[in-house]
N, C-alpha and C positions, 0 to 999 in steps of 0.2 A: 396339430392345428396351426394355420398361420397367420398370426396376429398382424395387425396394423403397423407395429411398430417393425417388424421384421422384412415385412415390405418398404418399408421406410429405408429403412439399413441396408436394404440389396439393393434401394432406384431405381426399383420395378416403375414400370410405364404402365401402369393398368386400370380399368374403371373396375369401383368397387361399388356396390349395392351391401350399407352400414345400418347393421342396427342401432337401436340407441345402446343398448347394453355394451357393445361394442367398441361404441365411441366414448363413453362413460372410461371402458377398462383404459381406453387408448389417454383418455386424458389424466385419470388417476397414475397412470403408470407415468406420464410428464411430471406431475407435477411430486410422485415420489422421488425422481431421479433430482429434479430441484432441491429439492428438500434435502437430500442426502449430498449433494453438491454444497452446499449453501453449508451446509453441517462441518464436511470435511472445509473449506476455507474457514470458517470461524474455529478450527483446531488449529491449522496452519497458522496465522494470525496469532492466537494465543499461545502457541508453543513458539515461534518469532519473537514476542514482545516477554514471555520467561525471559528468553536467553538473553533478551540486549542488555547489555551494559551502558553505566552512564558516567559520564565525566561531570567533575566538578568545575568550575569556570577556570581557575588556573591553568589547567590538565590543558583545556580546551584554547585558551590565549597561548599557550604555549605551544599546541601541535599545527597549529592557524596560522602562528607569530601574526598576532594580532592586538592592539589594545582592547581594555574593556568596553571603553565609548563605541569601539566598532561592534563587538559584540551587542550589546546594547542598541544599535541602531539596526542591526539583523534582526534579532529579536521582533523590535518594534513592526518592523518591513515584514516580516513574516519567513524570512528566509534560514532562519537558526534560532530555531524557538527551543527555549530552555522549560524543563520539567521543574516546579517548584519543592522541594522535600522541605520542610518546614520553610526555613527563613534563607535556604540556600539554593542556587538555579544549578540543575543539573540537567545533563546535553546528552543525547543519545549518540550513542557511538556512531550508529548508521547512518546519523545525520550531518555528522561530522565528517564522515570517510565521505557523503556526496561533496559537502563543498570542497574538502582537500581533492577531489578527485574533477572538481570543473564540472560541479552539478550548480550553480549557482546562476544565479538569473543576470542576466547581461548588462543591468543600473548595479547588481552587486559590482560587477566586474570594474566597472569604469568606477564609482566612485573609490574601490581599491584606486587603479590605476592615479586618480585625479591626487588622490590622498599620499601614495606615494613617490609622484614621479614629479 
């Protein structure tokens, strides 16, 4: 038998005459594949945020060479926001490797540049 969806997938060019029954399979079968999409990224995601590691603010002024005030003014900015664990800010490591890596947004940039030059 060949379903709607298969027609789909091949780019067939054809008019079709659809029962409801039909169109019903065609839409539960979308909106399975959603569902099991949606399913596997909230794994990915959660097996992601397992593994990440976090730095402590030292860790983190030190692989930057940065002060804490700057720290602190990202933070604020939104561009290096630290995770709280009790009374202590802690950095994700991926978040870290974007700004060392020139992920940083272009007022981060100049006010470095303004701050050390």
């Amino acid at each position: 038998m060949i379903t709607i969806e298969t027609l789909v997938e091949q780019g067939a060019n054809v008019k079709l005459e659809i029962t409801p029954s039909d169109l019903k399979m065609f839409a539960e079968s979308i909106v399975q594949r959603t569902i099991l999409a949606q399913q596997e990224e909230q794994k990915a995601v959660m097996q992601r945020e397992a593994e990440e590691v976090y730095l402590n603010t030292k860790q983190v002024r030190e692989l930057l060479d940065v002060c804490e005030g700057t720290l602190n003014l990202w933070a604020k900015r939104g561009y290096l926001v630290p995770v709280k664990v009790g009374n202590k800010n802690m950095y994700a490591k991926s978040d870290v490797r974007r700004v060392q890596t020139g992920g940083k947004s272009e007022s981060v940039t100049s006010y470095c540049k303004r701050k050390n030059g």
